[in-house]
Legacy VTK file of the C-alpha trace (Angstrom):
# vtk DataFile Version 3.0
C-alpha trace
ASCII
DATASET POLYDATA
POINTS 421 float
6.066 -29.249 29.977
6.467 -27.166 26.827
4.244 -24.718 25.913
2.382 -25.401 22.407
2.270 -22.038 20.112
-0.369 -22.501 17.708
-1.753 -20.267 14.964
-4.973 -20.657 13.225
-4.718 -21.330 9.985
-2.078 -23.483 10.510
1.371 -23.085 8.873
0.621 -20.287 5.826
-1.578 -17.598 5.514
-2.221 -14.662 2.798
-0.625 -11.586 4.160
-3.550 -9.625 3.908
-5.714 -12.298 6.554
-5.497 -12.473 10.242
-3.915 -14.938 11.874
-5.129 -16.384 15.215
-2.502 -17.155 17.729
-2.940 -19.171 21.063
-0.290 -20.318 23.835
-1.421 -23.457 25.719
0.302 -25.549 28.242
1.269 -22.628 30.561
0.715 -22.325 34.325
-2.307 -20.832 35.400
-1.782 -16.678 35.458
1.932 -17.144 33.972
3.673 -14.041 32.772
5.068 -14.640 29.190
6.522 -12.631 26.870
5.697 -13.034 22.990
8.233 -12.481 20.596
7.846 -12.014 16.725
10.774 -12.075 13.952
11.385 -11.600 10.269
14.079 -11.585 7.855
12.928 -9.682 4.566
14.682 -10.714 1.210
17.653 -8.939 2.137
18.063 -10.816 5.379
17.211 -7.679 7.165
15.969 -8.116 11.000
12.753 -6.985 11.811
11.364 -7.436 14.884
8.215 -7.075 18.038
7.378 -8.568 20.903
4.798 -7.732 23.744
4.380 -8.992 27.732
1.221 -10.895 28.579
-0.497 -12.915 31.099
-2.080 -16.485 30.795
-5.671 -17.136 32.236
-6.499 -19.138 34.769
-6.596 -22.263 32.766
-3.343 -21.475 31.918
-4.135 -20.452 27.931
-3.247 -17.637 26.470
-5.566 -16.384 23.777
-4.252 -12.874 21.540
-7.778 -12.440 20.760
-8.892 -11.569 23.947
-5.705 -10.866 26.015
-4.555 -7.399 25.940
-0.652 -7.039 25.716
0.665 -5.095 29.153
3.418 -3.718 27.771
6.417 -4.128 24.647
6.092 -3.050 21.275
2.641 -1.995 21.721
0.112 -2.582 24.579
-3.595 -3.138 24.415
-6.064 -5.996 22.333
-4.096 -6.216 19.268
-4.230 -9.815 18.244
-2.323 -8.896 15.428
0.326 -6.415 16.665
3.247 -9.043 16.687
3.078 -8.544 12.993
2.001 -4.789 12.254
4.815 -3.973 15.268
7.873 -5.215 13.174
10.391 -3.053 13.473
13.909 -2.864 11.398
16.917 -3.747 13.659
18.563 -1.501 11.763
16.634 2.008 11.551
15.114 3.568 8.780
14.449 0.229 6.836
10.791 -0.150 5.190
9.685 -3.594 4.963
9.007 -4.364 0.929
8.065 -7.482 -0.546
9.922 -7.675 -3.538
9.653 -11.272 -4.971
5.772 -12.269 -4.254
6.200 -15.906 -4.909
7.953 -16.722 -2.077
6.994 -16.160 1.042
8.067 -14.274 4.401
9.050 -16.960 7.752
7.486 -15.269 10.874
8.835 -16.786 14.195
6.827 -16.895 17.312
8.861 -17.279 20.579
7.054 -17.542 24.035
9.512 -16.754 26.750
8.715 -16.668 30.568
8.412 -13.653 32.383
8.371 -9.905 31.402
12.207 -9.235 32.513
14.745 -7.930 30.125
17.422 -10.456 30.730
17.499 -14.149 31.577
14.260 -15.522 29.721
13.445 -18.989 29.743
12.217 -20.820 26.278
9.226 -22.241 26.697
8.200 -22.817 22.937
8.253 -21.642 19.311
6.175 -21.658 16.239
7.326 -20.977 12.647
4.242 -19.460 9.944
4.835 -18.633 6.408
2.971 -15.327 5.264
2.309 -15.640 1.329
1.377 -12.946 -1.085
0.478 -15.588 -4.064
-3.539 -16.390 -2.930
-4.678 -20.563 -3.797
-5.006 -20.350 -8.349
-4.107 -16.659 -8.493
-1.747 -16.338 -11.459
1.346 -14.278 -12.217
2.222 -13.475 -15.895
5.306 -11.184 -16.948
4.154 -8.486 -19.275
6.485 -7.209 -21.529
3.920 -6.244 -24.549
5.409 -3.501 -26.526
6.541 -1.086 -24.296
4.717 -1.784 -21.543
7.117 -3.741 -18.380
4.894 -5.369 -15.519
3.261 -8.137 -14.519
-0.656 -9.275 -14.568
-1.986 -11.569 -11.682
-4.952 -13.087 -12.140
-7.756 -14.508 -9.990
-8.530 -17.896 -10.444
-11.246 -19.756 -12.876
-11.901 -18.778 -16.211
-12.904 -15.277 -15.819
-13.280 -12.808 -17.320
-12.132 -10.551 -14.261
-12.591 -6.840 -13.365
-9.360 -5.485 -14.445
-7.257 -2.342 -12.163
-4.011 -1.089 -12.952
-1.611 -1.232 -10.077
0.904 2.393 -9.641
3.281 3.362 -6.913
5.594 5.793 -6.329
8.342 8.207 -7.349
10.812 5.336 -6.237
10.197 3.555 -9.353
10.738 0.102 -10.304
8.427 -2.792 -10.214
6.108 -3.749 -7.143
3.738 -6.364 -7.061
2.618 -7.096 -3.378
-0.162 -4.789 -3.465
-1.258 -6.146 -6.762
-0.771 -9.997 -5.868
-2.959 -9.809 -2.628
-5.850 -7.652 -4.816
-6.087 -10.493 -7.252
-6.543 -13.037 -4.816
-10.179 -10.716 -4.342
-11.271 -11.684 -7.542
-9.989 -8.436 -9.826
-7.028 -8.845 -12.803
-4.311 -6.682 -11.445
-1.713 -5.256 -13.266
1.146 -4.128 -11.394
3.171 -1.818 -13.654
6.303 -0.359 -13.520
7.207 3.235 -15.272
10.267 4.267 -15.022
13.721 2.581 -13.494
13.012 -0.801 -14.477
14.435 -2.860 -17.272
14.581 -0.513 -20.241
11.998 1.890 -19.161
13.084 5.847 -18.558
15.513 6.253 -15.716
14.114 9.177 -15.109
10.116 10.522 -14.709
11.329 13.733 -17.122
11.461 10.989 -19.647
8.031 9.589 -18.834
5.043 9.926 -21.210
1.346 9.188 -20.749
1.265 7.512 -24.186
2.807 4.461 -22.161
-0.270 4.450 -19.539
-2.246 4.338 -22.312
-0.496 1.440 -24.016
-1.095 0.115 -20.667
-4.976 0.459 -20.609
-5.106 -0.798 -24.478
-3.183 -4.002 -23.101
-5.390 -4.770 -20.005
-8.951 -3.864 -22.133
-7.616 -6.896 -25.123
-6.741 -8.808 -22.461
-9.106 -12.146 -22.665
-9.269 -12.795 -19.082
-10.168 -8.663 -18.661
-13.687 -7.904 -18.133
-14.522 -4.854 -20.538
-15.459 -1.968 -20.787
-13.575 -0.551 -19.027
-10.780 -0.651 -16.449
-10.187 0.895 -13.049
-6.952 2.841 -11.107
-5.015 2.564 -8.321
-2.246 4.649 -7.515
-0.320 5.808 -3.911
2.083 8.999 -4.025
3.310 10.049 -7.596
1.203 7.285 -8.773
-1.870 8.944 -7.705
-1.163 12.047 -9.773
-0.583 9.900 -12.779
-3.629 7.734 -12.303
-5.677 11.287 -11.874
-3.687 12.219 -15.453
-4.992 8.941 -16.625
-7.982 9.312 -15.895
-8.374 12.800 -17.198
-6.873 12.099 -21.143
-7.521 8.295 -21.660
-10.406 6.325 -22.384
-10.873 3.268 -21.393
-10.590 4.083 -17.678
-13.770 3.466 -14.488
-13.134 3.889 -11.316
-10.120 5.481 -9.606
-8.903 4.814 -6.066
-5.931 7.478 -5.266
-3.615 6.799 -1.560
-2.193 10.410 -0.494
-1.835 11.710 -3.767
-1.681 14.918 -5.236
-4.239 17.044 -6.893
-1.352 18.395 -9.302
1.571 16.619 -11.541
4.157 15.991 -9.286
7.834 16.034 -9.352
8.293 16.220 -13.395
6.379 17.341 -16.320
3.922 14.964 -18.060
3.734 14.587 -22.126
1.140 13.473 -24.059
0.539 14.244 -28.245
1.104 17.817 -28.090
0.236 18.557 -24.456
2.469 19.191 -21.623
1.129 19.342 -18.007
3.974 21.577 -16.053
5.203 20.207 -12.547
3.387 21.837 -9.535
7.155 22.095 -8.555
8.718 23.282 -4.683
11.245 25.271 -2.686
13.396 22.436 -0.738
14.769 25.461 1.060
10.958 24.658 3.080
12.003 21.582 4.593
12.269 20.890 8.509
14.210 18.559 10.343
12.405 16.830 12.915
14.288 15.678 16.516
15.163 12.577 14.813
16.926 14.073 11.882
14.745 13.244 9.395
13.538 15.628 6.257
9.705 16.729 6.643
9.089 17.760 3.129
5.245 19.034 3.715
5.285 22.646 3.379
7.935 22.841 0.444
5.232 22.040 -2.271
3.939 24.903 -4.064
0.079 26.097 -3.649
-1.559 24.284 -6.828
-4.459 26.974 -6.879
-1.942 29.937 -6.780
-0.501 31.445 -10.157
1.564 30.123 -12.341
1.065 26.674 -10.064
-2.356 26.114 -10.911
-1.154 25.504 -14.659
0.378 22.046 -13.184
-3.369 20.938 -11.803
-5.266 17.816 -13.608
-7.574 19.024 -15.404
-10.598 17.343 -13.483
-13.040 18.444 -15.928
-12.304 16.429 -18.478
-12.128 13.074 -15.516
-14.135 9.804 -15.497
-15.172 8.919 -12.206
-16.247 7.908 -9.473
-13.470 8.154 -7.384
-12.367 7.139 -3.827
-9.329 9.140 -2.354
-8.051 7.111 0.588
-6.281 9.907 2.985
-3.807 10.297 6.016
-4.134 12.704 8.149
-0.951 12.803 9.621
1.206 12.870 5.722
3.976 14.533 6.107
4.867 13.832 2.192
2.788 16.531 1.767
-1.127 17.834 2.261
-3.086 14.738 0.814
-5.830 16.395 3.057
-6.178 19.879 1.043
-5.301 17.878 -1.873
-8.362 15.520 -1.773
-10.598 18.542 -0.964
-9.132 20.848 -4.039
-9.794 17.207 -6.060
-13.966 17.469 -4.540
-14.838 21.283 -4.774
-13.019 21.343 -8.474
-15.499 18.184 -9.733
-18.611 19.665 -8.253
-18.016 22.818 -10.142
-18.124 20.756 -13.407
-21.214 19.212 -12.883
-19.295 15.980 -11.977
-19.808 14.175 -9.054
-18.361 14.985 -5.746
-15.537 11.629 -4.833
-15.428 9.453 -1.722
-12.713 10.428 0.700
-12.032 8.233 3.456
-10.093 10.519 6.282
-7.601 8.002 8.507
-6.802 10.085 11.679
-3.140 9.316 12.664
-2.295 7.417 9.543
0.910 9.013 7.864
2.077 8.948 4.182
2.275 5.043 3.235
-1.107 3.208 3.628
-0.079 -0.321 2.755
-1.870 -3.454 2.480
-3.021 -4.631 6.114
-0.753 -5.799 8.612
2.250 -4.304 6.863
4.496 -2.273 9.729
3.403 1.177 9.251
6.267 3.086 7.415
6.963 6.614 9.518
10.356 7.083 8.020
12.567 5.264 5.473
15.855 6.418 2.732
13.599 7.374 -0.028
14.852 5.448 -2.823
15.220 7.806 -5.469
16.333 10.382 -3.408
18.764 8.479 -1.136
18.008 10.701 1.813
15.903 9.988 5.389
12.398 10.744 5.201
9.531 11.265 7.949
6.332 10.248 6.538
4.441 10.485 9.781
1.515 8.421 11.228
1.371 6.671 14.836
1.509 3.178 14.585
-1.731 2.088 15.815
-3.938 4.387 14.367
-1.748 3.432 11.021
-2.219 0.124 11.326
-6.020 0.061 12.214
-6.241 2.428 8.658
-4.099 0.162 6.136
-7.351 -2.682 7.441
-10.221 -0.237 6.609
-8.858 0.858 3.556
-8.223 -2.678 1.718
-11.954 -3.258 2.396
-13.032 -0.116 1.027
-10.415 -0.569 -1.906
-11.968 -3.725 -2.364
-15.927 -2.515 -2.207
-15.344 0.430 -4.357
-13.877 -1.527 -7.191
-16.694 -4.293 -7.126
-19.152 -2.102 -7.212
-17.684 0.261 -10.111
-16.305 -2.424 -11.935
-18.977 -4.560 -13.132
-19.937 -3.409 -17.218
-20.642 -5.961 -19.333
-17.887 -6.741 -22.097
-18.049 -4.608 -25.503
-16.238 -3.033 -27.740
-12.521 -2.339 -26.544
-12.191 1.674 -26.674
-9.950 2.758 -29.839
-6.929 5.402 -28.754
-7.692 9.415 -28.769
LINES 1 422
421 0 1 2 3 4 5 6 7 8 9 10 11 12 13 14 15 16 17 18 19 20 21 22 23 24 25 26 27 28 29 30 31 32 33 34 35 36 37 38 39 40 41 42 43 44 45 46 47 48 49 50 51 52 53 54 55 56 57 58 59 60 61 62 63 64 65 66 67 68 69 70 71 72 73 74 75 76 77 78 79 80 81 82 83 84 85 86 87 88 89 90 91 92 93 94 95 96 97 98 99 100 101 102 103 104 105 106 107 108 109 110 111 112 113 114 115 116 117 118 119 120 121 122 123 124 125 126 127 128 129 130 131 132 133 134 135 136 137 138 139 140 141 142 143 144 145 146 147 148 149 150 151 152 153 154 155 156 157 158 159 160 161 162 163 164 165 166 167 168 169 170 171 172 173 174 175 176 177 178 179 180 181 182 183 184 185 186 187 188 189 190 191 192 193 194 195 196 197 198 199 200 201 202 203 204 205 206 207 208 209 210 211 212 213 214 215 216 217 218 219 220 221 222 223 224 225 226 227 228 229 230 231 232 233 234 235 236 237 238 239 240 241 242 243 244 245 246 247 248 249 250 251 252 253 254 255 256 257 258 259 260 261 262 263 264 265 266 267 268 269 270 271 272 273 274 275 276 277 278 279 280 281 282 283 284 285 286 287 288 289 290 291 292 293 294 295 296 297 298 299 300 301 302 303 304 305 306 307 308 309 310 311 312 313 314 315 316 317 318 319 320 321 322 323 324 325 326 327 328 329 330 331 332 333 334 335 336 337 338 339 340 341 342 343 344 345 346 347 348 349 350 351 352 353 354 355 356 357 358 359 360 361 362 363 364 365 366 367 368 369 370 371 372 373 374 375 376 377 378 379 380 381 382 383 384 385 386 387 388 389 390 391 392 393 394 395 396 397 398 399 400 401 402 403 404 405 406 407 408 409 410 411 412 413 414 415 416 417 418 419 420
């Protein structure tokens, strides 16, 4: 008799959600072997798999069998997923196109042997990053190129602008699966995309701020205000945001800098200079990969300090979600220059969320954690550190505490839309 794979809910699932998986029909105590597969929008190969034991009714339950050995080992009742690896090496799984969905298959094999496995059953489940009624509306207002998701009902919805980083272009995965929590997400690009600057030299904070104007006369947008999220570059330019534009409540910032980063930032009359590094600093690791940590310039040492936000002039609160193990560069100081420089201007002190063993790119949960990819602006190999467990566990705590911090902050009543500085 076949074995019956079955996974709870049944068929599709939000990426962000858990997914409960069950073997039944086995023989009492039988050694199995799991195996999980993907093929990302490029037809890319990603896979996991992990060894495990049925009880003694013959049932084999990931939420409370620990996996003896493969891709990872231990209670993880989601590792077949957040264990994907890229057949071929130094691939980061992206989800470019959010309204289709991602085809996970679920193998059971017998035994725990390398070779020679016999198929014993097989179970097909569609990961979506579109939530039931959330919305998705290209926005190409002025200048502004990105797209708005929106929760469903009437609204209107607590509104967050979405930023990445310095690999530019448009994503919207992050963005999609934040809207299906009830918030108006816009996901927007700011340079290599469409007819936006090809290059962050050409990038002015005049366009964020177009940005902000759009979201706040947005109908389904609750006012007053809006708030931020940003990862890597992004979180420098939310903190930038935040510091110049009105408008703007409540900033979460993902391993990001206390400085501007990687090209100088215009706006009216003002430039802020880039904190700028010596690439002569870099280390290889034993895998060949670039470790750019150290080659960053100290932001409180002359003439660097002239590239720090000015945090004085900030709206908070602000959460800064950090891993310990970035080997982009030292999100940790970073976060704690960001705290002592607020506290001595009277403002208040931010949230900072420490992830032990989580590296540079804290994605959505049950993404595979991302140690080391071709950056894509830089077209070279990467280490971004992070262990994958630890990693993993981190990208779950942190959507939650994305998700607290921005209902709590993100409740004013509607008024006035702010006019520009």
């Amino acid at each position: 008799m076949a074995a019956k794979v079955t996974l709870e809910p049944a068929g599709r699932s939000l990426w962000d959600k858990p997914v409960h998986i069950a073997v039944r029909g086995l023989a009492p105590g039988q050694p199995v072997t799991l195996r999980a597969s993907l093929r990302d929008e490029k037809g890319a190969l990603f896979r996991a798999h992990a060894h495990y034991r049925a009880n003694a009714a013959g049932l084999l339950d990931l939420t409370s069998a620990p996996a003896l050995g493969g891709s990872f080992v231990g209670l993880e009742p989601m590792g077949l997923f957040w264990a994907l690896e890229p057949e071929k090496p130094l691939l980061r799984l992206v989800k470019r196109d959010v309204q289709m969905p991602l085809a996970v298959e679920l193998e059971v094999l017998d035994g725990h042997g390398p070779e020679a496995w016999r198929f014993l059953g097989r179970a097909v489940h569609q990961r979506v990053f579109l939530g039931p009624g959330v919305r998705r509306e290209p926005v190409r207002a002025g200048r502004v190129r990105a797209t708005l998701f929106l929760p469903p009902g009437a609204g209107p919805f607590p509104g967050i602008i979405d930023l990445f980083g310095s690999g530019g272009g448009l994503c919207e995965y992050r963005a999609s699966l934040l809207a299906g929590h009830g918030f108006a997400v816009l996901a927007l690009a700011y340079f290599r995309f469409e007819d936006l600057p090809e290059y962050l030299n050409d990038v002015r904070l005049e366009y964020f701020e177009e940005a902000v104007d759009f979201m706040l006369q947005h109908p389904k947008v609750k006012g007053p205000s809006v708030g931020l999220l940003g990862f890597s570059k992004g979180g420098d330019l939310c903190l930038s945001m935040a510091s110049f534009l009105k408008g703007i409540t409540a900033t979460v910032l993902i391993n990001a800098c206390v400085a501007n980063t990687i090209a100088p930032l215009h706006y009216k009359d003002m430039i802020i200079p880039n904190l700028g590094n010596d690439s002569r600093k870099h280390t290889i690791t034993e895998s060949g990969l670039l470790n750019f940590m150290d080659i960053w310039n100290n932001p409180l040492e002359e003439p660097h300090h002239q590239s720090v936000i000015p945090l004085e002039k900030a709206q908070g609160p602000f959460l800064f979600i950090v891993g310990m193990d970035d080997h982009n560069w030292k999100s940790e100081d970073y976060a704690h220059i960001a705290s002592e420089r607020l506290k001595a201007h009277g403002k208040d002190r931010p949230q900072i969320i420490y992830y032990p063993g989580t590296g540079h790119c804290i994605d959505p949960p049950y993404f595979p954690p991302c140690r080391a990819s071709v950056h894509a602006l830089l077209g070279q190999a990467i280490f971004y550190g992070g262990e994958p467990k630890a990693h993993s566990r981190a990208q779950v705590d942190a959507w939650q505490h994305i998700q607290t911090f921005f209902h709590k902050h993100l409740n004013g009543k509607k008024s006035v839309k702010p006019s520009k500085i």
